[in-house]
N, C-alpha and C positions, 0 to 999 in steps of 0.2 A: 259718335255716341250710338251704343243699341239699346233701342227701348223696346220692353217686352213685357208683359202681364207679368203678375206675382205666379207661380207655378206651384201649385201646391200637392202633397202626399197625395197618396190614395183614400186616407183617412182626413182628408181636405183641411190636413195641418201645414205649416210653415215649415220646407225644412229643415235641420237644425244650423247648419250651414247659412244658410241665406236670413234664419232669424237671427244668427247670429250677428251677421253682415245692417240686417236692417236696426238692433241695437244699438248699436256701435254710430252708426248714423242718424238715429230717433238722438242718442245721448250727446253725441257732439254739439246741440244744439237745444244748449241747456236755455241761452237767452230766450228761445224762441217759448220753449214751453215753460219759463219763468211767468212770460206776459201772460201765456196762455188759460193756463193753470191744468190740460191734460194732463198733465201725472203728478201724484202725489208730492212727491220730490224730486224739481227736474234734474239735479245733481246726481242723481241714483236711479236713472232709465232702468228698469227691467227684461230680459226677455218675456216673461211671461205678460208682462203690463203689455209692450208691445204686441206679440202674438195676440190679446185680448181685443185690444184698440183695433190690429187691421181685419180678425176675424169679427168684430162687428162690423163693421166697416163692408166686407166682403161676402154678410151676410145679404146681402140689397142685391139683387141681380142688375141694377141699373149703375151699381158702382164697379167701377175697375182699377185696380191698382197696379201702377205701373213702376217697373224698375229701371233706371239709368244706368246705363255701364262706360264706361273710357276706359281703356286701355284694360278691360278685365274688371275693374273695379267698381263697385256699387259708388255711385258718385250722388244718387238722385232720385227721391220716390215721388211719385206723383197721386192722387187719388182725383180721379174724375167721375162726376154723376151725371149721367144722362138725360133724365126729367129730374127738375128739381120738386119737393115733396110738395110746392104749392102749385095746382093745376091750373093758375094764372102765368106760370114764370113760363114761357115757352124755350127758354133757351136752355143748354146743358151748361152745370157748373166746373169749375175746378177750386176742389174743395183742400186740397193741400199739393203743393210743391215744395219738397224740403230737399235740402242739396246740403251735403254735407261740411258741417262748420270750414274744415280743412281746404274745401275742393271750393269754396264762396271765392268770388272773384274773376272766376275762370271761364265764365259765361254758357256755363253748363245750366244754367237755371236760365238763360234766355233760351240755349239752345232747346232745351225741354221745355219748355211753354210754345215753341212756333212747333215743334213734333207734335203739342197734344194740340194745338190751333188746326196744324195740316189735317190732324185724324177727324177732328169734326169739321172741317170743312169738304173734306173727302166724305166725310157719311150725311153731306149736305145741309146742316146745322148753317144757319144766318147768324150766329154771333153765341158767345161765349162768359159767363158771367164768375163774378167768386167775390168774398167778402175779405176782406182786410183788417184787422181787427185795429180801434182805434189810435192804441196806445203803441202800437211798430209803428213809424213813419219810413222807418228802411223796405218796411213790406209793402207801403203804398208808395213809397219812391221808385221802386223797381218794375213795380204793374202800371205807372201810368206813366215810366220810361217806355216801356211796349207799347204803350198806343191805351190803353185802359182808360176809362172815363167814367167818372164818380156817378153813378144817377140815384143814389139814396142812402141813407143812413137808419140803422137798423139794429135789432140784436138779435145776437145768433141762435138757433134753434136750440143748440143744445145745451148749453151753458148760458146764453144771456148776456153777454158779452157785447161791448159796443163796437159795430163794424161799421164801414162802408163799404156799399154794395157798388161794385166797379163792373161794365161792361165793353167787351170789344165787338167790332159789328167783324165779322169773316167774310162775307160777300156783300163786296160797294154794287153789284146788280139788282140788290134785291133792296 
C-alpha cells in the first residue's frame, strides 16, 4: 500500500483525475453516508459535493488527507487532525477512514490505520483518538478489533450525531 497526501493543483483544487477517483470511492459507500447524513443523497455522491467536503476539510492546516493506493488503485482515504479543536484533547484524531465498498475486506483499512498509527507515533504522539458514530456497530467493531478503547460518549462537532469517542495509547513507555 502507498500512502501519500491528497496532491493538489496550483490553484489548490483536486485534480480532475483523482477527484474523479475519490467520488467513485465517497459513492461506493452509500451505507456509510446513509448513517451519516454528509451528503444530501448518499445514492447520488457528487464530484463537486466531494471537492467541497475535502476542501473544507483541507482548509485546517492541522488536517491532512491521505490517499491509499494498491496495486495503482485508490483503495483508501484517510483524513487525520493533528490537535483536536478542544485544547483539553491532547491527542491527534482520525476523523475518517473510508476504504472503498469493493476493496472492504481486504484489510486495507487495518493496513491504513497502523500507517497513520506508525506516522504519529514517528512524530511522537502518546495515542490516537476518533469518534464512531453510534448507529455503525461495523465502524465500532473494526476500531476496537485494533486495539481501540471506548473512553466516552459524545456528539459530534458538527452535525450532532451520537458517537463514541474511542482511544488508542501508541507508546506503552509513556
Amino acid at each position: 500500500m502507498i500512502l501519500e497526501p491528497l496532491a493538489l493543483t496550483p490553484d489548490h483544487d483536486l485534480p480532475g483525475p483523482l477527484l474523479t477517483e475519490l467520488t467513485a470511492l465517497y459513492a461506493s459507500n452509500h451505507a456509510f453516508y446513509s448513517l451519516s447524513g454528509d451528503f444530501p443523497d448518499p445514492h447520488d455522491i457528487r464530484p463537486e459535493q466531494v471537492a467541497k467536503a475535502l476542501a473544507d476539510e483541507l482548509a485546517n492546516p492541522d488536517v491532512e488527507v491521505l490517499g491509499a493506493r494498491s496495486a495503482g488503485v485508490l483503495v483508501a482515504v484517510a483524513i487525520t487532525l493533528a490537535h483536536h479543536p478542544d485544547p483539553a484533547d491532547p491527542d491527534p484524531w482520525i476523523g475518517l477512514l473510508l476504504v472503498d465498498a469493493a476493496q472492504q475486506g481486504k484489510g486495507h483499512g487495518r493496513a491504513l490505520a497502523a500507517r497513520i498509527e506508525d506516522r504519529f507515533r514517528a512524530a511522537g504522539r502518546d495515542a490516537v483518538r476518533l469518534a464512531a458514530l453510534d448507529d455503525n456497530p461495523g465502524a465500532f467493531a473494526f476500531w476496537t478489533t485494533l486495539g481501540y478503547e471506548t473512553i466516552g460518549h459524545r456528539e459530534d462537532r458538527r452535525l450532532g450525531r451520537p458517537c463514541a469517542v474511542l482511544r488508542k495509547v501508541l507508546r506503552k513507555d509513556r
